[in-house]
C-alpha positions as CSV (number, residue, x, y, z in Angstrom):
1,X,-13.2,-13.9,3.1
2,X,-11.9,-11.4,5.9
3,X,-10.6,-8.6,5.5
4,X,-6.6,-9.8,6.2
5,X,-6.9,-12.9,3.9
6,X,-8.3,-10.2,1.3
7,X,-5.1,-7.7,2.0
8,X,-2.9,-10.4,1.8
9,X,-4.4,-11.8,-1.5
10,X,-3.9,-8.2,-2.8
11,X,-0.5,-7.6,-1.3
12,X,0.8,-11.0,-3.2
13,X,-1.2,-10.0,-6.8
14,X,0.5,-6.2,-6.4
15,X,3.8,-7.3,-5.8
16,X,3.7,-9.7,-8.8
17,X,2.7,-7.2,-10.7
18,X,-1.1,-7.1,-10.7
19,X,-2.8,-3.7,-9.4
20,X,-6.4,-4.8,-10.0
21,X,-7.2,-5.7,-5.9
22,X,-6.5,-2.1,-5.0
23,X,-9.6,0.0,-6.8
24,X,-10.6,3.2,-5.5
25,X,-14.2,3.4,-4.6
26,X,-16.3,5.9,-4.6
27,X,-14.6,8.9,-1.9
28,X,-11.7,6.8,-1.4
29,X,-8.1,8.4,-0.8
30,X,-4.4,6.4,-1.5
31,X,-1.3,7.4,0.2
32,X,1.4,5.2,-1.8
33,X,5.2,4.2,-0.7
34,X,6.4,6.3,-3.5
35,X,4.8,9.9,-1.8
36,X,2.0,11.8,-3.3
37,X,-1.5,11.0,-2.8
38,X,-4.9,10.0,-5.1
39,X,-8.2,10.4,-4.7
40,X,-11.2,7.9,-6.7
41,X,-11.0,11.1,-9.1
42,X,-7.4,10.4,-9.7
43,X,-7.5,6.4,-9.5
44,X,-8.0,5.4,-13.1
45,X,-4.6,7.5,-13.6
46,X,-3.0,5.9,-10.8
47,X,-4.1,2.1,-12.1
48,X,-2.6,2.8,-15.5
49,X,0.7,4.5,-14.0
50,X,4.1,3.4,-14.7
51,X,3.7,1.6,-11.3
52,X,2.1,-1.3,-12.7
53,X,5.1,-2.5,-14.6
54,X,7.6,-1.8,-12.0
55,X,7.2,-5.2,-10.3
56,X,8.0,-8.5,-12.0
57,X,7.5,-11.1,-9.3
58,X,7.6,-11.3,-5.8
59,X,6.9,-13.2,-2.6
60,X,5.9,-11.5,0.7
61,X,3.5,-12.0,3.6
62,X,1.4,-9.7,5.9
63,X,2.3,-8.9,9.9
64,X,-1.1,-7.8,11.3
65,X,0.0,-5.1,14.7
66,X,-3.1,-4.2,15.5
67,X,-7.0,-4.3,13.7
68,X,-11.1,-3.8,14.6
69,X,-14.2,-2.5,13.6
70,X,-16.6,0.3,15.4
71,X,-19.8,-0.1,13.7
72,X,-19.9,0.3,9.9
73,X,-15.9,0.9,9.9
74,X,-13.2,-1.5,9.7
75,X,-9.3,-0.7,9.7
76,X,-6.1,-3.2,10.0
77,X,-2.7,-1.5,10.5
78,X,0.0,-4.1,9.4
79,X,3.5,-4.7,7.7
80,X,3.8,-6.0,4.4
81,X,7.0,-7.6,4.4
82,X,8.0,-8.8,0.6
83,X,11.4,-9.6,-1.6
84,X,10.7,-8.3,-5.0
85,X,12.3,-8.5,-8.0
86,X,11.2,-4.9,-10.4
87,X,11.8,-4.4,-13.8
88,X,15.3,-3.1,-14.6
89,X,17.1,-4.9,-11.4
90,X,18.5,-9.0,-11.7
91,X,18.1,-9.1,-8.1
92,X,15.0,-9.3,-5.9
93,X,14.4,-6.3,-3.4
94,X,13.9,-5.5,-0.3
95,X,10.4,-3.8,-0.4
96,X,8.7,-3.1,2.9
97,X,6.0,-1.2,3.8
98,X,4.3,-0.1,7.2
99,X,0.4,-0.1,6.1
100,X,-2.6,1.4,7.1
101,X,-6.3,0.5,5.5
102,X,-9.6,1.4,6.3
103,X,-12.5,-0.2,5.0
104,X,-16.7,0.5,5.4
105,X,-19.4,-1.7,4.8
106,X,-21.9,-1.3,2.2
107,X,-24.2,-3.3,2.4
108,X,-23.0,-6.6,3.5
109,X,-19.3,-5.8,2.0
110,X,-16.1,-4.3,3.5
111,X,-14.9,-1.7,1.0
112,X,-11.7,-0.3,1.1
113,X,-11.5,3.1,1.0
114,X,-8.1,4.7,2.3
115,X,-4.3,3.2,2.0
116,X,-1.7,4.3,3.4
117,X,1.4,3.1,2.6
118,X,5.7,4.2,3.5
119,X,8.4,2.1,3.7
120,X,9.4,0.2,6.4
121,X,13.1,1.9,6.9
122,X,15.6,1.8,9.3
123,X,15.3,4.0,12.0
124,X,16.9,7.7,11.6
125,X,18.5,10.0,13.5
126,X,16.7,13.2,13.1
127,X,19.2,15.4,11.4
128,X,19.4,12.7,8.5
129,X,15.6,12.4,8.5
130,X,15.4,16.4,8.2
131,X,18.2,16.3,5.1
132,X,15.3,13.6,3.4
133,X,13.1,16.2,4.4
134,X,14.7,18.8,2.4
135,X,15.8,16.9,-0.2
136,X,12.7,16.0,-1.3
137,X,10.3,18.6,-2.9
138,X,6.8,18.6,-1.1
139,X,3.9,17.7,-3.2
């Protein structure tokens, strides 16, 4: 399988609830739409977050901008377009995210080993984008 059929096989699992296609492997890093980071030393925390029971069902699909490999080193920048309904709301969501992964080969797999992951918002003018800024308490 390449490596977009296998994000957007994970991208329709997650937002129907199902984490299990995003593991951290061994030196790997996360940079979720919700802020903060993890590390593989922080990932069985992360899989058994809250997170995992935020999303109920959902249907989305994958816009590749731009991809390639350089040797052992793979990486596929995309948007992850998806209506969503989450636990708590009747209605299905709006939930987009501009995406970054990077994957390296061991052996003769791709691994994924850093996401990056904010949501796709409307643009801001930057006094509004500095009261978010502010607002928001670094991590």
């Amino acid at each position: 399988m390449g490596l977009l059929e296998q994000c957007r096989r994970d991208h329709h699992a997650w937002i129907n609830g199902d984490m299990s296609g995003y593991p951290l492997a061994r030196g790997s890093t996360i940079m979720g739409a919700f802020g903060g980071s993890a590390t593989d030393e922080t990932a069985s925390r992360f899989n058994r977050s809250p997170f995992q029971s935020l999303w109920e069902s959902g249907t989305g699909e994958i816009e590749l901008v731009s991809g390639g490999t350089s040797g052992d080193l793979a990486w596929l920048v995309m948007i992850e377009r998806a209506s969503v309904r989450f636990a708590g709301y009747d209605e299905p969501r709006r939930w987009e995210l501009r995406v970054t992964e990077l994957f390296r080969r061991e052996g003769s797999e791709w691994v994924r080993f850093h996401r990056h992951a904010d949501p796709l918002v409307d643009f801001h003018p930057l006094g509004e984008l500095l009261g978010l800024l502010e607002a928001s308490p670094s991590s």
